[in-house]
Every structure is written in C-alpha cells, then in structure tokens.
DOGU-529232 format. One record per residue (C-alpha): x, y, z. Coordinates in steps of 0.001 Angstrom, whole numbers, padded with zeros to 6 digits, always signed. Last residue first. Example, Ala and Ser with C-alpha at 12.3 -4.5 7.8 and 13.67 -1.06 7.14 Angstrom:
2
+013670-001060+007140/+012300-004500+007800/
***
This chain:
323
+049993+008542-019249/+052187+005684-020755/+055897+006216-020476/+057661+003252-022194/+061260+001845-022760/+063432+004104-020384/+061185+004569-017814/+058501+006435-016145/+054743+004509-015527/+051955+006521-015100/+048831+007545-013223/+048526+004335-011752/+045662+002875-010245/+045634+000791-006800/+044043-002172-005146/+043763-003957-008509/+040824-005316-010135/+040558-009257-010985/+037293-009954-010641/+035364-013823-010887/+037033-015339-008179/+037928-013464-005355/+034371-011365-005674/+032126-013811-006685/+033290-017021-004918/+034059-015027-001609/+030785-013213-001942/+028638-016359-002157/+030352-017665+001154/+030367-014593+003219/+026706-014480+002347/+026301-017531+003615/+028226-016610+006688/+026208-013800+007317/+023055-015634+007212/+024198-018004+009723/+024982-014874+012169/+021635-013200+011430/+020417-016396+012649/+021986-016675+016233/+021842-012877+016465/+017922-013560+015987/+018160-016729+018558/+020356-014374+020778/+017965-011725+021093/+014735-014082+021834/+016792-015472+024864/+017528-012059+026276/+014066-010712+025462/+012594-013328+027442/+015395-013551+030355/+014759-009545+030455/+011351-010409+031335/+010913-013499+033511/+008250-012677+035759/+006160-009819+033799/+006727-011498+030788/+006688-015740+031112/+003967-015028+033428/+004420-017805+035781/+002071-020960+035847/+004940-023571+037868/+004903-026424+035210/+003710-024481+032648/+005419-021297+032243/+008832-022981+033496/+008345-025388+030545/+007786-022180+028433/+010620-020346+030162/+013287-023272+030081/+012370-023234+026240/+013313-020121+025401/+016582-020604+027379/+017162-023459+025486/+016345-021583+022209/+018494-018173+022921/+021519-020730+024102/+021076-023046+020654/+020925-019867+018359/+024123-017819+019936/+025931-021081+019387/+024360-022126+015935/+025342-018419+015080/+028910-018708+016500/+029103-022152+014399/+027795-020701+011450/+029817-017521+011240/+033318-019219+011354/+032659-022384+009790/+030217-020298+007287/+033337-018333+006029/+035121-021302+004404/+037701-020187+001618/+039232-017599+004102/+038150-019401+007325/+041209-020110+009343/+044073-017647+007284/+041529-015239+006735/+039898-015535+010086/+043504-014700+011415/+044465-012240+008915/+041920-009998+009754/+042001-010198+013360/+045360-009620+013251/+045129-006627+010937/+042417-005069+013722/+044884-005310+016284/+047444-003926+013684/+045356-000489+013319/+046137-000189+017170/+049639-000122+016490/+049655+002494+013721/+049013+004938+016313/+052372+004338+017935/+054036+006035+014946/+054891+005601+011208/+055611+008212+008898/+059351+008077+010374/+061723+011236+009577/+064000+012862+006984/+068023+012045+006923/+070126+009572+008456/+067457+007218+009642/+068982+004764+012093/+069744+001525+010529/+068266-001707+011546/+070768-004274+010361/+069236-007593+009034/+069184-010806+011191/+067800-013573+008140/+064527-015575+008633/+063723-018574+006434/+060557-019355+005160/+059532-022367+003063/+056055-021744+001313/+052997-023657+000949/+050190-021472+000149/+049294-020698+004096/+052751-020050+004539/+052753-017060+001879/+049832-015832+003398/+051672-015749+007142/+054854-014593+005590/+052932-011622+003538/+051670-010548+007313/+053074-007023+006919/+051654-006092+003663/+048211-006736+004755/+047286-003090+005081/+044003-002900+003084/+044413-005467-000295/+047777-007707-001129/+046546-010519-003251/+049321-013636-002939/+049906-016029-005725/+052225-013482-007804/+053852-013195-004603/+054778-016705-004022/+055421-017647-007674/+058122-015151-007703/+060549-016185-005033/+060122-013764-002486/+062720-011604-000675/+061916-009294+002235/+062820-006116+003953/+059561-004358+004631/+059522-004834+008086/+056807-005479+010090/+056471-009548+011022/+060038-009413+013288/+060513-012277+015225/+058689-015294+012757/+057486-018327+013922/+054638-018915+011281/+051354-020302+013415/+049352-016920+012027/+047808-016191+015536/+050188-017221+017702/+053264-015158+015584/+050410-012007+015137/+050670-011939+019159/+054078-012201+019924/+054945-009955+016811/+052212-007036+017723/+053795-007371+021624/+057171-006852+020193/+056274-004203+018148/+054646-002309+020791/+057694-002311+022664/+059746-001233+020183/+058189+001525+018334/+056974+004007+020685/+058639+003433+024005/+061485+001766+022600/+062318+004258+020161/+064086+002936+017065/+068053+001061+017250/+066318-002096+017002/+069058-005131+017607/+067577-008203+015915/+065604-006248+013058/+065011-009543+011742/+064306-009618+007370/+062342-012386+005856/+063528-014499+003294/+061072-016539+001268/+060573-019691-001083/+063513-021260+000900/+065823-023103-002089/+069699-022124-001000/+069130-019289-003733/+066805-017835-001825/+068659-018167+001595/+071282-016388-000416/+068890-013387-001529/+068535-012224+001799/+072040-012599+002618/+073107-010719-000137/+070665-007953+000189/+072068-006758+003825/+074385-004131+001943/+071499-002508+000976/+070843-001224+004450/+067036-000692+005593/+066158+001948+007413/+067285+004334+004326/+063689+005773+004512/+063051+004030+001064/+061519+000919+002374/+062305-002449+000969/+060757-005286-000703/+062968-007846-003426/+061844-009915-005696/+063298-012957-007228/+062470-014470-010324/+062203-010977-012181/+059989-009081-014127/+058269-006762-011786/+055353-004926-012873/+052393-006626-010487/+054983-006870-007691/+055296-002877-007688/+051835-001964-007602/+051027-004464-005184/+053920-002683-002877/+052560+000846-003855/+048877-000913-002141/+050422-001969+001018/+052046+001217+001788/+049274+003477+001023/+047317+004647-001850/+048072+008429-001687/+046882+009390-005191/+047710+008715-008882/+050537+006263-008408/+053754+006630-010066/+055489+003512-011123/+059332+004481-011837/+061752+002105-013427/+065288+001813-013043/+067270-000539-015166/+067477+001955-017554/+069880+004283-016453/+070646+008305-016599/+067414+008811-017562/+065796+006636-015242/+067573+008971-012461/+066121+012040-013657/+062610+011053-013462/+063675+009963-009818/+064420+013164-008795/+061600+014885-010151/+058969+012489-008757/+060749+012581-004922/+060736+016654-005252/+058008+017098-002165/+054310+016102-002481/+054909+012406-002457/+051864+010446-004443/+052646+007010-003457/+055977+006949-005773/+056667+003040-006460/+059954+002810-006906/+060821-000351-009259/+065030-001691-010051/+065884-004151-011939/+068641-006544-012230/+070793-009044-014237/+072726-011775-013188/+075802-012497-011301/+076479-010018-008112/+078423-006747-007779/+076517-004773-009390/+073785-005238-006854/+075622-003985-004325/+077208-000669-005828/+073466+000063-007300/+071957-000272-004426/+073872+002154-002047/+074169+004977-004994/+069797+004099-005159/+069470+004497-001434/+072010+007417-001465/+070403+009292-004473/+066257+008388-002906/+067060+009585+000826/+066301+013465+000571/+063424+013378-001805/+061804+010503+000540/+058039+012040+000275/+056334+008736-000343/+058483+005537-002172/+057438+002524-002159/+060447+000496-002827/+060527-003212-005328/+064131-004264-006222/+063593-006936-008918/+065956-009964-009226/+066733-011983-012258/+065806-010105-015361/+066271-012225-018295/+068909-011108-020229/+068456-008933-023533/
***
C-alpha cells in the first residue's frame, strides 16, 4: 500500500446535516491530486446522528477513519486526537460546519509543497456577523499578532496545513488550537498565509459566539508567557517578585531611617505605609517561590509524562475497531 501523503483532520460535534456534502466536497478534490489520502473525523461526543452517519461512510470507503471521543473534549482536544492518528506528511485542519470550502485545499497544500512548514488560512472577506464575530476577531488578531510576533490576519480558523514534524512537535492542551502558528514559529517554522473563502453555513448553526472572545484574553495571556517564559518560568516570576521585594524593602527601610532620624511611631504614624511595604516583600517572595516551582514542574510534567488531553472511546474504520 502507498504511503499516505496528506491527512484530512475535522472535529466533528453535532454536524449530522453537513458531514455527506463535506465528505462528497472532499472526496471530488482530493481525487483529483497525485498521491494518496486519508481522511480523520474526530466525533467530540455529538448527540444527534453524526456517529451513525459516519459509521456508514467508512464502510463504503476506507480511506475514512472515525476517532470517537468518549465525552465532550472540546475543539482543541478532537484536533490532538486527530494529529496523534494521522499518517501522512501533510496534514490538513478543518471544521465540519461547511465554513470552510474544500475547493480551497489546493492552495493550501501548494505553499506546502513550495517548502513553507505551514499554511494558514485568511478569511479575507468574512461573510459572519460583524457585530458578533467580526469585530471581535479583528481586535483578538491585532492583539494575539503583537503578542506572538507571527504576522498573521486571521489566527482562528481551523483551515490549516502542517508539514508533519511541526505538529508532531507541538502539544495542543486547553484551547490553544488557535495559536498553532505562534508555537509552530517558536520551533522554527516557515509560515505562509493563503486568502481562503469564508463560506456561509448552508445548513445547522455556529457553536461559537461573542462569549468565546473573552476566553481568548485569557489564551493570549497564555500563549504569551508560554512563548517568553515556557522553558524559563523564574524570568517571569522572579523578576516581578524581586520587583514587588525591592519596593516593600525600600519602603521598609525609609520607615526605620524615618523612625530614627525624626522618632515617629513607625505604626500609629505610618501605618498603612507599614503594612503596604511588608505586603509587597511577602508577594515579592511568594512570587520567587512560584517561579521555582514553575521551574521543577515544567521539567516533571513536560518532560517525564506523556498523557494525552483526550481519551477515546473507539476508533471506526476499515482495518481496526478497538472498543
């Protein structure tokens, strides 16, 4: 059998209505290309007929494989799922909402092929709600572009392709799905951005909102130390904590020189300044000891475990069904 040389990786959560035209739409493009394919959706525990339909389809054809996921895991965690099965060079992320239009794959694949270790989708022209979706996207771009240094437009959609040994160097964990270019820079890797339709959803409706933008400012955050301080916690902690430590001690100090130069009751005159100064030399410390803690847990934790951000209640295809 050929190698496989692109994988198709879709989460897939309640899209009973949009799996057969996806997969038709798929199918027709990737059949007309050179090389072999595969095909993974990831079912995040849908409650409608998403399972049924798509046990169906890997009967009728075995380059489709179904990973089905024993609870609601999330977005980011199907996607793990998806890139820890996949067998081929280049991989392939897109939703299953129909947003994203198959006949786009080409392109993405081409600036592969031209030797960029990623190709990130642009929803150039969003056809969405600008009140609820558009707007707030822009602002969650502008931002997570100064904070990550990669000059991307459009950091939230799925629609990517990765050359292998980029994602199988990246560990996906809470909702980091969305700042894959920023991780995958950190390791090295040539991005290229390619204008992608943004297709309004025939059938079924968004799961995402505005609410999802205010989990983002806490993503940014995130991916910002991780990307500064991942492999170095104490920079971060330490040098707040020798911050908050120097300014309690100094003004510690000015009160005990004050106390004996001038003979006031370091309490009863300077009170709040007392318990101010004594506050931030404990903050000052408890910051330190954070870092150092930050330190042993990266080694540990990172290092020594390997556990996945997901478990799978079984995997439906042609060659294996394990329960």
């Amino acid at each position: 059998m050929d190698p496989v040389s692109v994988s198709i990786v879709i989460p897939i959560h309640n899209e009973e209505k949009t799996i057969l035209p996806l997969y038709d739409g798929l199918v027709k493009v990737l059949d007309s290309r050179k090389g072999a394919f595969e095909i993974l959706m990831i079912d995040d525990d849908s409650t409608d007929g998403s399972i049924e339909l798509l046990r169906s389809l890997v009967e009728t054809d075995a380059r489709l494989k179904v990973i089905r996921l024993r609870r609601n895991f999330g977005q980011t965690a199907a996607l793990a799922a998806g890139f820890e099965m996949v067998q081929g060079e280049v991989i392939v992320a897109m939703d299953g909402d129909l947003q994203h239009d198959p006949a786009d794959l080409p392109a993405l694949l081409a600036k592969i092929e031209q030797g960029y270790d990623l190709a990130s989708g642009w929803r150039k022209e969003r056809v969405d709600n600008p009140v609820t979706r558009r707007i707030p996207s822009r602002i969650a771009n502008w931002i997570i572009r100064k904070a990550s240094g990669v000059n991307l437009h459009d950091f939230g959609t799925t629609y990517k392709a990765y050359r292998r040994q980029i994602i199988k160097d990246i560990r996906l964990y809470g909702d980091l799905h969305r700042f894959i270019p920023a991780l995958a820079s950190w390791n090295g890797a040539q991005i290229a951005e390619v204008p992608i339709r943004n297709v309004e959803r025939a059938r079924g409706a968004s799961h995402y909102g505005l609410g999802r933008t205010f989990r983002v400012v806490f993503d940014i955050l995130t991916i910002r130390f991780l990307l500064k301080y991942f492999t170095r916690p104490m920079h971060f902690f330490g040098s707040v904590g020798f911050l908050c430590g120097g300014l309690g001690f100094f003004l510690l100090l000015g009160l005990v020189v004050d106390k004996f130069l001038r003979g006031h009751h370091m309490m009863a005159d300077h009170g709040p300044l007392l318990i101010a100064g004594a506050m931030l030399v404990l903050t000052g410390i408890q910051l330190v000891s954070t870092g150092l803690i930050g330190e042993v847990l990266m080694r540990t934790y990172f290092e020594s475990q390997n556990r996945p951000i997901y478990s799978i209640r079984e995997i439906i295809s042609q060659e294996m069904k394990v329960g």
